[in-house]
C-alpha positions as CSV (number, residue, x, y, z in Angstrom):
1,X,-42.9,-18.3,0.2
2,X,-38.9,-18.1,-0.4
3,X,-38.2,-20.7,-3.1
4,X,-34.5,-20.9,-1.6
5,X,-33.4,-23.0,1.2
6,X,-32.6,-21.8,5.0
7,X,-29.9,-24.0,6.9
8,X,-30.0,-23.9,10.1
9,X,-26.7,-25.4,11.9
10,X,-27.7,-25.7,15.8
11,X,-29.1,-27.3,18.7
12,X,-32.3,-29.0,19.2
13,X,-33.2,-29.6,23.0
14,X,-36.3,-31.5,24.8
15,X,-37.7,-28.6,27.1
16,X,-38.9,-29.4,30.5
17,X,-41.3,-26.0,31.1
18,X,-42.2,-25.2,35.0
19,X,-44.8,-22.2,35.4
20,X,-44.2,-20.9,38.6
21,X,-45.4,-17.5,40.8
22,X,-41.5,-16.7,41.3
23,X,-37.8,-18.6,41.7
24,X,-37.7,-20.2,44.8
25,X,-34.8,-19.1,47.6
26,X,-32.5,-21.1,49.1
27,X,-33.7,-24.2,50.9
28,X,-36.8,-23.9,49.9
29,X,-39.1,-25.5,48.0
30,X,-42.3,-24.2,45.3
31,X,-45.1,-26.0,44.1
32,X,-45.6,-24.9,40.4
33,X,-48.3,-23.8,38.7
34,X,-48.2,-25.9,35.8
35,X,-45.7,-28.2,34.0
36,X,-45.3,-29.4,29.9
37,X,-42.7,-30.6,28.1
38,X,-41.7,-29.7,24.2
39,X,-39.8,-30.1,21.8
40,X,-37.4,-27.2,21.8
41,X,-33.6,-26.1,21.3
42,X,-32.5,-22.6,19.5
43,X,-31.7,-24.3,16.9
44,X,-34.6,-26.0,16.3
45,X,-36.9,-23.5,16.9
46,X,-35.6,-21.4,15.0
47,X,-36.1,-23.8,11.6
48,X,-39.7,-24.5,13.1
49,X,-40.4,-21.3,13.0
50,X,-38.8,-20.5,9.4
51,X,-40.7,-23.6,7.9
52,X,-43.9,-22.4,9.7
53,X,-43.2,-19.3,7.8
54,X,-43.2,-21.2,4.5
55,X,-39.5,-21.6,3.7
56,X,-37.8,-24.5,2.5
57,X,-35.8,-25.6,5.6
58,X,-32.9,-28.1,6.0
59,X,-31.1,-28.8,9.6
60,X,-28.0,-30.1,10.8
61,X,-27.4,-31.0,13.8
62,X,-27.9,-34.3,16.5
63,X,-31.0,-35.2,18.0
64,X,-29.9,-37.9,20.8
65,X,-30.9,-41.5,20.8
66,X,-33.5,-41.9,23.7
67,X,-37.2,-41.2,23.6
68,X,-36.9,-37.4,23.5
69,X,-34.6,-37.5,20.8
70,X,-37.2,-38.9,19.1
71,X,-39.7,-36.8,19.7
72,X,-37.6,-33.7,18.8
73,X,-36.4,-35.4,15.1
74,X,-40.1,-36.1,14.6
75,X,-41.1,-32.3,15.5
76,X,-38.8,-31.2,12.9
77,X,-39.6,-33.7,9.8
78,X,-43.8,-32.9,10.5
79,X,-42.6,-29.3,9.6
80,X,-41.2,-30.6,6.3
81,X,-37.4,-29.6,7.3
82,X,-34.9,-31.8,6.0
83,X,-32.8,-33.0,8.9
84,X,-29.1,-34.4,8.7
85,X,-28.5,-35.6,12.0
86,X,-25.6,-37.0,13.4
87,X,-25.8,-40.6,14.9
88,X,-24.7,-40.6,18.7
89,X,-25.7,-42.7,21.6
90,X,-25.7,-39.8,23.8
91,X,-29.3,-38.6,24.8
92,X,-31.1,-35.3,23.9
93,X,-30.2,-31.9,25.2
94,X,-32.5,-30.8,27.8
95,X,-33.9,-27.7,28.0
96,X,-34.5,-26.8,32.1
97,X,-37.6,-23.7,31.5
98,X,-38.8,-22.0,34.9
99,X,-41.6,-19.5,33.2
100,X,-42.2,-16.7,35.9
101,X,-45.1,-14.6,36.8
102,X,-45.5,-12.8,33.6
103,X,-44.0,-14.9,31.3
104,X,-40.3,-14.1,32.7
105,X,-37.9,-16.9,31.7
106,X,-34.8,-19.1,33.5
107,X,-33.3,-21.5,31.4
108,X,-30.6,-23.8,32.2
109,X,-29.3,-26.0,28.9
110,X,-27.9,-29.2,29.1
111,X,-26.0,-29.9,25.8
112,X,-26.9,-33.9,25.6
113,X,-26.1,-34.7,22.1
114,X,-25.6,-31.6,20.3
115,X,-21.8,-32.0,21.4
116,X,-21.6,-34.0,18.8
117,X,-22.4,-31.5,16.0
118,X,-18.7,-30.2,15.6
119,X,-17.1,-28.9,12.4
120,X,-16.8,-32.2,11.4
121,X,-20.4,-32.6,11.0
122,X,-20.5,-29.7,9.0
123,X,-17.9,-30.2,6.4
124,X,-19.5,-33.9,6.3
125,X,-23.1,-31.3,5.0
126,X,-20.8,-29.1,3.5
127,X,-23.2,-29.5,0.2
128,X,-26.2,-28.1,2.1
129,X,-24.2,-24.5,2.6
130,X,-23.4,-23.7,-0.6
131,X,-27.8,-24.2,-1.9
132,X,-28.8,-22.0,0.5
133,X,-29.9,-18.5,0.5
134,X,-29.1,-17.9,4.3
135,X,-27.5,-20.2,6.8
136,X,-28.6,-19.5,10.5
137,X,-26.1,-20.3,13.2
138,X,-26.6,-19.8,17.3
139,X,-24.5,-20.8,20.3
140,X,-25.9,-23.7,21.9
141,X,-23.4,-26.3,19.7
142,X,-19.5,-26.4,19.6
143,X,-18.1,-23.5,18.7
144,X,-16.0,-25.6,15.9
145,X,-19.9,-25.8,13.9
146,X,-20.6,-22.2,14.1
147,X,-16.7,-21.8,12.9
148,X,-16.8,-24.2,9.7
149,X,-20.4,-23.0,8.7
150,X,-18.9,-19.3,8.5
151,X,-16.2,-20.3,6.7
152,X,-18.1,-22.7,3.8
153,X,-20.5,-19.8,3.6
154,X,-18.7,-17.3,3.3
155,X,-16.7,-19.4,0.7
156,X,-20.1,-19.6,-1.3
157,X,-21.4,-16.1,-0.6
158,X,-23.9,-17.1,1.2
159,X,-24.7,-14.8,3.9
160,X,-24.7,-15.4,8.0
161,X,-27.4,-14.6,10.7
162,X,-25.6,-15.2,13.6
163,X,-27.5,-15.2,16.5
164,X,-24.3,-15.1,19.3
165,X,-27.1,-17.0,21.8
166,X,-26.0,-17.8,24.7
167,X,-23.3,-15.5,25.2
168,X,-19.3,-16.9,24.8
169,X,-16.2,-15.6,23.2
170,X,-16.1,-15.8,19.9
171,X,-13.4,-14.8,17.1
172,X,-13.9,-11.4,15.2
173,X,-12.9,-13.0,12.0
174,X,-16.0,-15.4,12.9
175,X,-18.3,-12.8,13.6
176,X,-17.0,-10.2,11.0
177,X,-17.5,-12.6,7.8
178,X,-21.0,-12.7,8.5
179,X,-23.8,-10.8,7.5
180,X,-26.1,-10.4,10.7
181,X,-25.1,-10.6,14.6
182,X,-28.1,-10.6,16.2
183,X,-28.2,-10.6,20.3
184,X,-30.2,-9.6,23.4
185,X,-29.1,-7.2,25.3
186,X,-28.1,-9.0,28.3
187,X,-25.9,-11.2,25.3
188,X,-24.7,-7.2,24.0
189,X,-23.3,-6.8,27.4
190,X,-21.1,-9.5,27.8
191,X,-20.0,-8.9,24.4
192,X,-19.2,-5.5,25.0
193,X,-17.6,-6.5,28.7
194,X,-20.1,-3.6,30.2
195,X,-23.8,-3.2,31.4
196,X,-26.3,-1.3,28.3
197,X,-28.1,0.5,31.0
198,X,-31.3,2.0,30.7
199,X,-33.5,-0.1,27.3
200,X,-35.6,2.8,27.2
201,X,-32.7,4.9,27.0
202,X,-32.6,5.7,23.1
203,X,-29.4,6.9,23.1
204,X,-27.7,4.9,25.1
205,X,-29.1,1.8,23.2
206,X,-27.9,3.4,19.8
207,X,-24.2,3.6,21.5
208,X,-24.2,0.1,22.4
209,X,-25.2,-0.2,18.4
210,X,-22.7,1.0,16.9
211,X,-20.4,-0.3,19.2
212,X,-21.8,-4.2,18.7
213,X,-20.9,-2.8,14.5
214,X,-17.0,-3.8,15.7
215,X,-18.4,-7.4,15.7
216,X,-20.2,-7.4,12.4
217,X,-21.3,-4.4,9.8
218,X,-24.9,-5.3,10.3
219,X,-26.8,-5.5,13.9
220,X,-29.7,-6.4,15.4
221,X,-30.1,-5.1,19.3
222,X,-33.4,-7.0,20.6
223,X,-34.9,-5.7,23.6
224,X,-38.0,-8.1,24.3
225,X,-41.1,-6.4,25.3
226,X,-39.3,-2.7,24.2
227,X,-38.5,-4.2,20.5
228,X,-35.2,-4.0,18.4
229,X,-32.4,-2.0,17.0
230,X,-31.4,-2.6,13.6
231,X,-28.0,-1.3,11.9
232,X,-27.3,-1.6,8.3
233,X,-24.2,0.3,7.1
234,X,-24.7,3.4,9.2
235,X,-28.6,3.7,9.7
236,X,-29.9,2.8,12.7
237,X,-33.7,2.1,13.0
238,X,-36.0,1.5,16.1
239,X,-38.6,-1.2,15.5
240,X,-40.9,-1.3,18.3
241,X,-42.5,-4.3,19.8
242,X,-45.7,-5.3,18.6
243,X,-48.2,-5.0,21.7
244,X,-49.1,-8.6,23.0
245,X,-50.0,-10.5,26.7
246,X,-47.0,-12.4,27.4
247,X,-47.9,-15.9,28.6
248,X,-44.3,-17.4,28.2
249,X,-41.6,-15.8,26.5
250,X,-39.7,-19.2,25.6
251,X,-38.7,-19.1,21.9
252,X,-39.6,-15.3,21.3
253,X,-35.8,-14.6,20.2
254,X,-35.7,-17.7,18.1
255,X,-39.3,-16.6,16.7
256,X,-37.8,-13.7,15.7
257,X,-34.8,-14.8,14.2
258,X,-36.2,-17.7,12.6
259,X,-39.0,-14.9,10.2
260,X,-35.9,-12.5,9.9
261,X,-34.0,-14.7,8.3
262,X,-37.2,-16.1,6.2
263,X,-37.5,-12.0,5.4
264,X,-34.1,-11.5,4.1
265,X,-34.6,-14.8,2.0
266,X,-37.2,-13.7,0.0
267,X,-35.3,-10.2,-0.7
268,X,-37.3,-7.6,2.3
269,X,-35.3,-5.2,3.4
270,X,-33.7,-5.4,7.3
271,X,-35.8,-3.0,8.9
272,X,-39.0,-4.2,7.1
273,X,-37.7,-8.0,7.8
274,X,-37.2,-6.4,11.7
275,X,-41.0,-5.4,11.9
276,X,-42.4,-8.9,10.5
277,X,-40.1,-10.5,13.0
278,X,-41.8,-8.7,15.8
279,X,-45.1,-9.2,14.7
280,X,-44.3,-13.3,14.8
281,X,-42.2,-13.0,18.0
282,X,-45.7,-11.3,19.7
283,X,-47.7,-13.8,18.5
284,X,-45.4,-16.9,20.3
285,X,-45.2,-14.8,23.8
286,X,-49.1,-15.1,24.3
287,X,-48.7,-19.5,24.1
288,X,-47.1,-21.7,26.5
289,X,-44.0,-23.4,25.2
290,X,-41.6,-22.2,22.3
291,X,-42.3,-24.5,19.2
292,X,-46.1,-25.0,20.5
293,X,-46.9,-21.5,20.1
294,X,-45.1,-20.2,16.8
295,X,-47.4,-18.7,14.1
296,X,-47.8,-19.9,10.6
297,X,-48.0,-17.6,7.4
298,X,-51.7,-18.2,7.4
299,X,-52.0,-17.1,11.2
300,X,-50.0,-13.7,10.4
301,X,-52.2,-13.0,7.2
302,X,-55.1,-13.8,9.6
């Protein structure tokens, strides 16, 4: 267990999940195969996970002031995360999940109350970047967050995993003063402005590496059920995925990043970090839901 905190700046969503044999076409309409709701959010899940984990976990970020709200700020505190959340009258971000055949997912976000966690909110927690031992930032708040937390942390030395979740343009003195950019590959290629091609492709997926490294120094390439890529300085290291049934894949990326950045707290190295990330991120795709299904410490030792 890291004795030093991990902030996590980000979004925290109340997921509507709908299991269904395949996407409907147009005009018509599919009875599902089954239906829950969660708690949910990158943001969010990611700190679950990292708490789960056993790291001391702090959150800022807005949870929406109707009933699901609720239910997602209470989600977080039974973990033992310290929340800061910002007051609004808006309600909770939504998270729209349609979970197909084998575990494929199609999400559709709507941001609810995390527009309210700006840079603003994060000078107002300012104190909370400096403690920390990493700060974990993703895409699903205003870009003016992600900005100001990059900036205080980098002020404090503190270093960045940035998952750049969902995809959108983003400054490279953002993305360059942090320590990790970590993205799918469907995220890599809108980065890059180009399709990756073949995942299986080892070399192709090493080019698309080194040329994410023009973003940040250090990269992690995930590939779902393939695995990851990991560049640090200039090796590059394939971590395969970790064999599992895939029931639902919500939450696998933020399973992963949430026990890499727990890793690199307590001082593992990237690649190692990278391979317990895996093994976490295999054990969440064989549950339904994201937060429902993340390990705990105990579970992985088990």
């Amino acid at each position: 267990m890291t004795a030093h905190a991990i902030l996590v700046v980000g979004s925290i969503n109340y997921d509507l999940i709908v299991s269904q044999e395949r996407l409907p076409r147009r005009g018509e309409t599919l009875v599902s195969t089954g239906f829950r709701a969660d708690p949910g959010g990158k943001g969010a899940n990611q700190a679950v996970q990292a708490a789960r984990l056993g790291a001391s976990v702090r959150f800022v970020g807005a949870a929406g002031a109707d009933q699901h709200g609720e239910i997602c700020r209470a989600a977080l505190e039974r973990e033992g995360i310290e929340c800061r959340l910002r007051s609004t009258g808006a309600a909770a971000g939504l998270g729209i999940v349609h979970v197909v055949g084998d575990g494929e997912v199609h999400a559709t976000i709507v941001e609810g109350a995390n527009a309210v966690v700006t840079g603003e909110w994060v000078d107002e927690n300012a104190d909370l970047v400096a403690s920390s031992a990493v700060v974990v930032l993703q895409n699903e708040v205003p870009a003016s967050a992600n900005e100001r937390a990059v900036a205080l942390a980098a002020a404090a030395g503190v270093p960045v995993v940035y998952n750049a979740a969902p995809a959108r343009p983003v400054p490279l003195e953002v993305t360059r003063a942090c320590a990790w950019f970590v993205v799918n590959e469907d995220e890599a290629a809108e980065y890059l402005g180009r399709p990756l091609g073949d995942v299986a492709d080892d070399a192709a997926m090493r080019a698309a590496v080194a040329e994410l490294a023009a973003f940040c120094d250090s990269v992690v390439l995930t590939l779902g059920s393939r695995g990851c890529y990991v560049l640090e300085g200039r090796r590059v290291e394939f971590v395969g995925a970790v064999p599992a049934h895939a029931v639902d894949t919500t939450g696998a990326g933020d399973s992963f990043i949430g026990a890499f950045a727990v890793a690199l707290a307590d001082g593992v190295d990237p690649f190692s970090a990278a391979r317990t990330a895996a093994l976490v991120a295999s054990i969440t795709v064989a549950g339904m839901g994201a937060q429902s299904s993340m390990p705990t410490r105990e579970d992985l030792e088990a």
